[in-house]
C-alpha atoms as one frame of an Amber mdcrd trajectory, in Angstrom:
protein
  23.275   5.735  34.055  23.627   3.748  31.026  25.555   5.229  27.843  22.378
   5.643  25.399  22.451   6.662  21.964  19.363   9.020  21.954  18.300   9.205
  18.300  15.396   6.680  16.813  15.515   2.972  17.007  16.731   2.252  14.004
  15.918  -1.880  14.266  13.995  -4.533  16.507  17.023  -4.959  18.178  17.431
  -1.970  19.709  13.952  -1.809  20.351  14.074  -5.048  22.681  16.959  -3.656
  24.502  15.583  -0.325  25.176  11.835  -1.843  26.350  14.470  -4.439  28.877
  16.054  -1.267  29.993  12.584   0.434  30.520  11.233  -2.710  32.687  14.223
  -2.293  34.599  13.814   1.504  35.193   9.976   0.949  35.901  10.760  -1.526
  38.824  13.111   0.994  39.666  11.273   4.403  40.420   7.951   4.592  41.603
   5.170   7.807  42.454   7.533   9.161  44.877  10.945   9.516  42.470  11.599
  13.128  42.292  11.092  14.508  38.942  14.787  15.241  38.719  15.812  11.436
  39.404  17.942  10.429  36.209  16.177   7.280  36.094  13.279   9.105  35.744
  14.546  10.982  33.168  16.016   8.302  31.087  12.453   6.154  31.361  10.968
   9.176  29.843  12.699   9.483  27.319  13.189   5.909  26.671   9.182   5.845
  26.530   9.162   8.107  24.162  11.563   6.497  21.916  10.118   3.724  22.137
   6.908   5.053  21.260   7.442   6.628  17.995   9.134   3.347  17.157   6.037
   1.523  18.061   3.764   4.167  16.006   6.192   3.557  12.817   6.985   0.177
  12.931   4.061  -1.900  15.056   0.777  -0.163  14.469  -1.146  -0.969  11.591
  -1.383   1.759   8.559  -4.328   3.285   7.951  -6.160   3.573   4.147
């Protein structure tokens, strides 16, 4: 498994490289991955890091 610093994305940079690492891990694992797979694992939580990024720092702010 890739070393992965599992705090927020703190720039666009890491942002690209952890949405390249979650294409990866999506062409990866499929429906039939066990749950425990650690590419599983990491794509969820990648996903989710990646999410709150996106809800931060992509999505428009509302008045």
């Amino acid at each position: 498994m890739h070393s992965l610093a599992m705090a927020k994305i703190k720039d666009e940079k890491q942002y690209k490289a952890m949405m390249e690492r979650i294409d990866q891990l999506f062409f990866e694992t499929d429906e039939n991955t066990p749950a425990d797979d650690c590419r599983l694992q990491e794509l969820d939580l990648l996903s989710a890091l990646v999410e709150e990024y996106e809800q931060e720092h992509l999505r428009p702010v509302k008045d």
